[in-house]
N, C-alpha and C positions, 0 to 999 in steps of 0.2 A: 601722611596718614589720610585715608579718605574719611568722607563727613560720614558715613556710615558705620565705620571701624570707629569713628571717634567720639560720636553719641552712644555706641555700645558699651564701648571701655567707659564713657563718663558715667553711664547707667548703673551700669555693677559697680564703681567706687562710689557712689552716693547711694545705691541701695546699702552696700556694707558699711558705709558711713552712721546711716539711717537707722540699721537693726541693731550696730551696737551702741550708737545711744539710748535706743530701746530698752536692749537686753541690760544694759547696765545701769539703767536709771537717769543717766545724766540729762536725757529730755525734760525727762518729770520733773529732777531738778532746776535746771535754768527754767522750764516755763512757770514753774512757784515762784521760783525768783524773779523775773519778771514782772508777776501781777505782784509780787509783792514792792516794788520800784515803783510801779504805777505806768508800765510799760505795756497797756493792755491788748496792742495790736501784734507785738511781737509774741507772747502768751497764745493770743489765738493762732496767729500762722506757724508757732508751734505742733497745735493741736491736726492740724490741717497738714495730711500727707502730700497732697498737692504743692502746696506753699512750699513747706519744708524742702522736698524734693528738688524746686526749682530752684531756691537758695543756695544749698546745696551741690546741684549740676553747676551752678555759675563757680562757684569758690574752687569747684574741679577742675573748670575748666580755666577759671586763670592762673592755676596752679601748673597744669598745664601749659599754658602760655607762660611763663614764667621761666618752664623747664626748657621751652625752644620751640616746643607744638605751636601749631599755627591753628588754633579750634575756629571751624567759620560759627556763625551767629546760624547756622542752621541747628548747629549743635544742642547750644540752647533752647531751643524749639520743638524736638525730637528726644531731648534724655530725658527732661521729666515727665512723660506722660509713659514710656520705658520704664523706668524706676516706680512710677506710683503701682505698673501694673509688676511689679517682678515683690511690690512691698503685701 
């Protein structure tokens, strides 16, 4: 796969990752949860579509890597800033 096809494909499964935590609540819930633990940096980079997005593209992409893909570290570099603008 080229780094191009592979920060796109990473893009759009962390933007759909991203809106159905949304749409479904479960953001809102783990970042309550969260401040409620006393976990107050993971709470904010909740809040923060940037953050999230980058965390996110990584867990994609070593899932990815995982399955056989070879993701370069360009990847990382190039999905979330894709993702933030597709959110």
């Amino acid at each position: 796969m080229s780094t191009l096809y592979q920060a796109i494909v990473v893009a759009l499964v962390a933007t759909f990752i991203i809106l159905f935590l949304g749409k479904t609540g479960l953001r809102t819930k783990f970042r309550d949860w969260n401040d409620k633990i006393g976990i107050s940096i993971v709470a904010d980079m909740l809040e923060c579509d940037f953050c999230l997005s980058f965390w996110i593209c990584l867990f994609v992409a070593l899932s990815l890597w995982a399955f056989g893909y070879e993701p370069h570290l360009l990847v990382l570099l190039c999905a979330p800033p894709i993702t933030r603008y597709l959110l």
